[in-house]
Rosetta silent file (secondary structure, phi, psi, omega in degrees, C-alpha in Angstrom):
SEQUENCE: XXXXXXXXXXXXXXXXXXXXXXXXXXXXXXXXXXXXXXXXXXXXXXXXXXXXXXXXXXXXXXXXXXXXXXXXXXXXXXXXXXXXXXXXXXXXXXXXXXXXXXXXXXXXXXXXXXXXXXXXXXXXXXXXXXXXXXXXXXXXXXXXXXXXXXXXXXXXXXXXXXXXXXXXXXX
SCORE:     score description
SCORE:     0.000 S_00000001
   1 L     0.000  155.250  179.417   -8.004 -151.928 -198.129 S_00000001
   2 L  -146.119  147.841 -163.676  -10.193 -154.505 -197.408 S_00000001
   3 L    21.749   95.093 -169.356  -12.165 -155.489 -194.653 S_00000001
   4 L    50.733   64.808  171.291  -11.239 -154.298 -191.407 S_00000001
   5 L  -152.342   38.964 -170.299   -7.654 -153.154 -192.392 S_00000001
   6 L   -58.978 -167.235 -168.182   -8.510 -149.638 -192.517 S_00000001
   7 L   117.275  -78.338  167.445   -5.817 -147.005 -192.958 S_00000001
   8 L   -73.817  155.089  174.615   -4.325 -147.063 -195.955 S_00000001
   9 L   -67.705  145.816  166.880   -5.299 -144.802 -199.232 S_00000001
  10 L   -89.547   -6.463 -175.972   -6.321 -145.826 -202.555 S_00000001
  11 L    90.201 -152.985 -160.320   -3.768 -143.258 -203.996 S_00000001
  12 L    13.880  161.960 -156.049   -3.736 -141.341 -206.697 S_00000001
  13 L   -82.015  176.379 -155.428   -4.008 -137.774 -207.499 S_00000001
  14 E   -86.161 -178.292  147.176   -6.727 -135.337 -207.157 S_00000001
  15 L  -177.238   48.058  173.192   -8.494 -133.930 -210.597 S_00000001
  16 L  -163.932   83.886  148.155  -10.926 -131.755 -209.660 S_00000001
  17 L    65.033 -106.404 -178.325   -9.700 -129.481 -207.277 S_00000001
  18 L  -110.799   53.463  172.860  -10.544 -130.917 -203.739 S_00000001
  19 L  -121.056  116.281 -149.865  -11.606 -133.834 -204.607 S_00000001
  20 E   -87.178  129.783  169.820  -10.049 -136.970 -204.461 S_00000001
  21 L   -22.231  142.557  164.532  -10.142 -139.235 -207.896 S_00000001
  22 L   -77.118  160.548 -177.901  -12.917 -141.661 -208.786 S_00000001
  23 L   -66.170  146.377 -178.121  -11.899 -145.419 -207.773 S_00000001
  24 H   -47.113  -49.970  178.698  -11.129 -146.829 -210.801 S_00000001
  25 H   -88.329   51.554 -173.137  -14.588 -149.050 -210.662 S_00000001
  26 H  -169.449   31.385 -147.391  -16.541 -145.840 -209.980 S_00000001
  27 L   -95.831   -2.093 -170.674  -14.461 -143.719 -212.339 S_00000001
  28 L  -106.880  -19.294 -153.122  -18.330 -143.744 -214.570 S_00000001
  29 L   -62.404  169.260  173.198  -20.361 -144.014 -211.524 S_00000001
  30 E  -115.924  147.065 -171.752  -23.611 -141.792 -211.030 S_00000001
  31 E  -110.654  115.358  159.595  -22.898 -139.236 -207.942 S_00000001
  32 E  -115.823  148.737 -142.791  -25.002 -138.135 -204.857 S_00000001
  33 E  -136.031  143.149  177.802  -23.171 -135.785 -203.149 S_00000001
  34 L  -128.920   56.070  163.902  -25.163 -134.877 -199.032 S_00000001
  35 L   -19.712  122.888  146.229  -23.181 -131.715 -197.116 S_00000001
  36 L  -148.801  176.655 -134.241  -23.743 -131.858 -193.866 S_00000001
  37 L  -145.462   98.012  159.375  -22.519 -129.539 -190.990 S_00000001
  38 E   110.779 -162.282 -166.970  -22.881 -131.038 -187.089 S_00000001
  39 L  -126.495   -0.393 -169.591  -23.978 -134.320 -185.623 S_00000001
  40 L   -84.861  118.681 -170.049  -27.588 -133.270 -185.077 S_00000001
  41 L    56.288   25.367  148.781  -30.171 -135.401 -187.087 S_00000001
  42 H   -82.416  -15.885 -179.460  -27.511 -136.821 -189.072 S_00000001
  43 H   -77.993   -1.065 -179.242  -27.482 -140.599 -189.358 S_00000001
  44 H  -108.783  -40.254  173.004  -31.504 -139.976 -190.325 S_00000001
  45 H   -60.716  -71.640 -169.262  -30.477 -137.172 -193.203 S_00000001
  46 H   -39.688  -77.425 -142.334  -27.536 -140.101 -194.273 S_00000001
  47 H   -65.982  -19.609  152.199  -29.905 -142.953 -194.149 S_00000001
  48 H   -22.247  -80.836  173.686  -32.755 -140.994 -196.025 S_00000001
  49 H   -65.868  -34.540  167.066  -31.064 -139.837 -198.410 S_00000001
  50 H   -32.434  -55.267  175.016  -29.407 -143.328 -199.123 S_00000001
  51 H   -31.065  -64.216  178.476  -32.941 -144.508 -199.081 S_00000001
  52 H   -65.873  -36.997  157.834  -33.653 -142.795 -201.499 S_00000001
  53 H   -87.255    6.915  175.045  -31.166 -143.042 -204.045 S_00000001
  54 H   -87.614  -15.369 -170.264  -31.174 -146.913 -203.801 S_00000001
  55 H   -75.729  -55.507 -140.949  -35.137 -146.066 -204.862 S_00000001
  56 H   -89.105  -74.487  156.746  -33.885 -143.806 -207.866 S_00000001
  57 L    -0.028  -54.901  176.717  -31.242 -146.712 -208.536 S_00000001
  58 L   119.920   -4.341  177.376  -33.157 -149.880 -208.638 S_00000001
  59 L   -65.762  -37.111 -166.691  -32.335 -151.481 -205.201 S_00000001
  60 L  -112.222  134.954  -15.019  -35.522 -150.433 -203.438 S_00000001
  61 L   -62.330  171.334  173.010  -38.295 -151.698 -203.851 S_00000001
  62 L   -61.942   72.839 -173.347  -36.778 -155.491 -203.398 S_00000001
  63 L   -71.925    1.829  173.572  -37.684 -158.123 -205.653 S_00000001
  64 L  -144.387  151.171 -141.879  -36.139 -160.852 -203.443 S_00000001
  65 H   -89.257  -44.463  166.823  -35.632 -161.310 -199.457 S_00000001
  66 H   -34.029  -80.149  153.945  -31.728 -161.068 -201.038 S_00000001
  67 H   -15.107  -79.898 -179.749  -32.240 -157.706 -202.454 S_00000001
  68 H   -56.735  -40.990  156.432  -34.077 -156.595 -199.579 S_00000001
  69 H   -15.246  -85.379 -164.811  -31.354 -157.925 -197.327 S_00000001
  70 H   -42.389  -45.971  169.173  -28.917 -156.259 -198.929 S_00000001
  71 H   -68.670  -21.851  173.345  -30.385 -152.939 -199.293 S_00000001
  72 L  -101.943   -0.950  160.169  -30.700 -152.992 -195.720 S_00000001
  73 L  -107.481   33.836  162.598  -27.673 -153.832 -194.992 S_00000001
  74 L   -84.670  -49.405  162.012  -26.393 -150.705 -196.650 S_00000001
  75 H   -37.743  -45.377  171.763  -28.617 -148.523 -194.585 S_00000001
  76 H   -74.931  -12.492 -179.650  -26.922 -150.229 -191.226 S_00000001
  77 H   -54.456  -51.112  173.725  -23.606 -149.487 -192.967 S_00000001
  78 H   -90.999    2.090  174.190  -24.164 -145.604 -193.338 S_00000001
  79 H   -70.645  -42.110 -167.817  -26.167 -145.492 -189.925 S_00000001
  80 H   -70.246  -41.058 -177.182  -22.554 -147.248 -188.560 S_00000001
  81 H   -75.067  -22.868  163.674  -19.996 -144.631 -190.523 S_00000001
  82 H   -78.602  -40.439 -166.356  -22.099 -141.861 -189.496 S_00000001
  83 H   -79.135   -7.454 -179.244  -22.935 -142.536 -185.973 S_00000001
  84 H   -85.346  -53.564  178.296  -18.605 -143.368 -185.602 S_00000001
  85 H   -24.680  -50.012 -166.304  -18.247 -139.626 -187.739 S_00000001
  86 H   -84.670  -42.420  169.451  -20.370 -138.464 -185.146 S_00000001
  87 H   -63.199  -46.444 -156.268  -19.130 -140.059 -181.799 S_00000001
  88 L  -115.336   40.031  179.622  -15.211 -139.881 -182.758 S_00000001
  89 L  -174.839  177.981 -168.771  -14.878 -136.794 -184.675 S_00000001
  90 L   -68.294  -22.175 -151.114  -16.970 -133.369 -184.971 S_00000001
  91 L   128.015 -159.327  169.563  -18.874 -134.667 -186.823 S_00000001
  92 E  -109.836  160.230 -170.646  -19.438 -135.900 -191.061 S_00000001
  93 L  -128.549  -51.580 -154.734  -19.219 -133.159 -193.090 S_00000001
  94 E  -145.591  163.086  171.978  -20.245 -134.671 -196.371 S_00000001
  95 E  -150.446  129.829 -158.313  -21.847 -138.385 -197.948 S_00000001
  96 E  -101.317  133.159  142.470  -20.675 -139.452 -200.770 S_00000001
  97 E  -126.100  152.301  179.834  -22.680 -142.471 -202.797 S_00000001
  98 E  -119.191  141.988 -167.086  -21.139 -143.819 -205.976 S_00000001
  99 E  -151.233  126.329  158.501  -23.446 -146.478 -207.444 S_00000001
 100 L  -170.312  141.489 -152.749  -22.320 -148.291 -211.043 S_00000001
 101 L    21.353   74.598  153.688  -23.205 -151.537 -212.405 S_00000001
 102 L    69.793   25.134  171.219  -24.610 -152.804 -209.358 S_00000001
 103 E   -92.555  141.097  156.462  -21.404 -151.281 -207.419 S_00000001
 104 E  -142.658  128.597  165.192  -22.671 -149.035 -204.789 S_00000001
 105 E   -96.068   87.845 -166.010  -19.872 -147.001 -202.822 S_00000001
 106 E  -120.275  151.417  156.502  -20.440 -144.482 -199.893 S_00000001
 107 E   -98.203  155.006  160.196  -18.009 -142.079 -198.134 S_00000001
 108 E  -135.771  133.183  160.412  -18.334 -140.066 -195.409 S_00000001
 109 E  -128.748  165.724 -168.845  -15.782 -137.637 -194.771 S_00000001
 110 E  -128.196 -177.493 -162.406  -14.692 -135.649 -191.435 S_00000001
 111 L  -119.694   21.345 -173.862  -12.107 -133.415 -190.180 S_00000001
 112 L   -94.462  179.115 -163.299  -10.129 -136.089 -187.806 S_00000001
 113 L  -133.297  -11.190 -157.571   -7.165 -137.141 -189.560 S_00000001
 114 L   -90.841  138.860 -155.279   -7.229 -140.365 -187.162 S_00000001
 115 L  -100.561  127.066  170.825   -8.059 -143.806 -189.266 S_00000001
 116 L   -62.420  171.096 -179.321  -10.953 -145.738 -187.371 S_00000001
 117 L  -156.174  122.418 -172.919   -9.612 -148.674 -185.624 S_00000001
 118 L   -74.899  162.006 -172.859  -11.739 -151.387 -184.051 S_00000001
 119 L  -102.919 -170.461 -124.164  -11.749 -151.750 -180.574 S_00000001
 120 L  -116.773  146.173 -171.179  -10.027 -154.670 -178.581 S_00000001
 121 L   -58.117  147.660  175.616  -12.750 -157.607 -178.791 S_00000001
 122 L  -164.126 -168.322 -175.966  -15.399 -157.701 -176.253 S_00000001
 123 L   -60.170  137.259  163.447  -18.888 -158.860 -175.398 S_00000001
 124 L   -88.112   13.776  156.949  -21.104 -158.799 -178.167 S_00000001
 125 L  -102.087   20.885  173.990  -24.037 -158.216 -175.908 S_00000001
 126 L   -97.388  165.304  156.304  -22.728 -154.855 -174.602 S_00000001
 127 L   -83.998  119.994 -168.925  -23.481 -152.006 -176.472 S_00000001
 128 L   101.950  170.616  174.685  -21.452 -149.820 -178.784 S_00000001
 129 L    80.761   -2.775 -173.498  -18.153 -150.618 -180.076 S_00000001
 130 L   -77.869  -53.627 -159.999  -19.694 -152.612 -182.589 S_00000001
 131 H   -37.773  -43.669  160.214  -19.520 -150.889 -185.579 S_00000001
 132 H   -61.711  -41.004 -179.767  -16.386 -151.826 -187.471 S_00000001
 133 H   -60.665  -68.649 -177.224  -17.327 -155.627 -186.924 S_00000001
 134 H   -40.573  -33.394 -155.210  -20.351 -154.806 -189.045 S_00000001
 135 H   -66.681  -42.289 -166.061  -18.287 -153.146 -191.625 S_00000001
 136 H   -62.200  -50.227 -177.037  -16.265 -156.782 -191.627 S_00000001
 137 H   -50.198  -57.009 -148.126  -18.942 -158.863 -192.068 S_00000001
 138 H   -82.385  -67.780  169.714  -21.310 -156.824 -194.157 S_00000001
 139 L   -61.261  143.132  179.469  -19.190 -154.825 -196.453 S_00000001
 140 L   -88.971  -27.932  159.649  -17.045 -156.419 -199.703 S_00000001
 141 E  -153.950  159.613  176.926  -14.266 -153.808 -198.805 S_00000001
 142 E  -165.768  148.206 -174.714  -13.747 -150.913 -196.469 S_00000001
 143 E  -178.323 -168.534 -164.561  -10.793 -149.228 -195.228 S_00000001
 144 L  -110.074  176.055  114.479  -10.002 -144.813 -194.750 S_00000001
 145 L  -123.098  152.074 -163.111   -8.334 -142.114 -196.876 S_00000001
 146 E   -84.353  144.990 -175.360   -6.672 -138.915 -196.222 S_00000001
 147 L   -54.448 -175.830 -160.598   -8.954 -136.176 -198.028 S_00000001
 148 L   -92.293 -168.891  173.932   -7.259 -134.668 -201.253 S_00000001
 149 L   -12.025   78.082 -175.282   -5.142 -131.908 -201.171 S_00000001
 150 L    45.986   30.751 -142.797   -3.663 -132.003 -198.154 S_00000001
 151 L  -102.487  140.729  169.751   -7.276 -130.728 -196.704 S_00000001
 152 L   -65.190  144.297  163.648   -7.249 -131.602 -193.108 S_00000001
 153 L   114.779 -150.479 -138.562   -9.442 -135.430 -192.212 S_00000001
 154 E  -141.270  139.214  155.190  -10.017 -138.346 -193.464 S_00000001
 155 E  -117.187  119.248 -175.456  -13.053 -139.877 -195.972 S_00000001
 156 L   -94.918  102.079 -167.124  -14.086 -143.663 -194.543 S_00000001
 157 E  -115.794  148.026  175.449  -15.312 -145.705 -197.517 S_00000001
 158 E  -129.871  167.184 -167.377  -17.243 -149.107 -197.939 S_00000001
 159 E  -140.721  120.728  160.215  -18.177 -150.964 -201.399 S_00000001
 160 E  -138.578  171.689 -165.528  -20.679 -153.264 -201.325 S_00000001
 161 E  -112.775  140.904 -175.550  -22.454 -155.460 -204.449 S_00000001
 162 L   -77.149  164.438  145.678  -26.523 -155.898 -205.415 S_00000001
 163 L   -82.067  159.924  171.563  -26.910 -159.570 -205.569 S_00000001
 164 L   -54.705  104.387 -179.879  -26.842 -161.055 -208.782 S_00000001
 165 L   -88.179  171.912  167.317  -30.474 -161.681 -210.473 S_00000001
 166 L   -87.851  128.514 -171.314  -31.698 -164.264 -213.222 S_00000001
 167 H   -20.655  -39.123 -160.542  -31.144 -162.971 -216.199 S_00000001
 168 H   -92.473  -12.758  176.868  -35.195 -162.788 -216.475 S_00000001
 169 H  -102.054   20.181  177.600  -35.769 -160.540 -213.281 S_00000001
 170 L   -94.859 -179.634  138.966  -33.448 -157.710 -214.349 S_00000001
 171 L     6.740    0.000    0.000  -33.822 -154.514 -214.669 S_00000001
């Protein structure tokens, strides 16, 4: 799925018990795996830990107002898929990040079965309701899947890209 056309699955079969396959451009990735259990002090546990592996990664610190951009707009990404986890479902249960060659991937999954859906356009100086709009803008795809084996919910994933450096500022 891509940009705001959430819903559909990436497919394929589990192959690790209850765990849904890596995406084929993740299938190498390095894994941080976050449980979490209620809605209390989670978008600050999410964006922490995010923090932090973008640290252990190479995003953070920045070497260019790009970079730093970017890295920050990951952080509003998993503040927005957690704080929707948290308003329209019992909460997130678990955050996923998949991060390879300058791929970075996060999940969150929950126990609703129900696919977010943006809500019918409205001012953008009220508050809330916002959240999906970031995803369009922000994210290079995002869209839902039904957890693996048949496990009741849903995991709501976005992919986003480092920018590209000269050749002489990598890594």
């Amino acid at each position: 799925m891509r940009n705001g056309a959430p819903g559909a699955g990436t497919g394929g079969r589990p192959d690790d018990g209850d765990r849904p396959p890596d995406p084929p451009a993740f299938a190498d990735a390095q894994v941080r795996r976050l449980l979490l259990g209620g809605t209390a002090g989670a978008v600050t546990r999410c964006r922490d830990f995010t923090a932090a592996a973008l640290r252990d990664w190479g995003w953070l610190p920045a070497a260019t107002p790009e970079e730093r951009e970017r890295a920050e707009d990951v952080l509003l990404m998993v503040s927005e898929v957690v704080t929707n986890a948290c308003l329209h479902t019992a909460g997130p249960e678990e955050l996923v990040l998949r991060h390879a060659d300058g791929r970075l991937r996060l999940e969150v999954a929950d126990a609703s079965p129900v696919p977010p859906r943006p809500h019918a356009p409205r001012s953008p100086a009220l508050p809330g309701g916002h959240g999906l709009m970031v995803l369009d803008r922000l994210a290079g795809a995002w869209g839902s899947t039904p957890k693996a084996d048949d496990a009741p919910g849903k995991v709501v994933w976005v992919e986003v890209t480092r920018p590209s450096r000269p050749p002489w500022r990598r890594n």
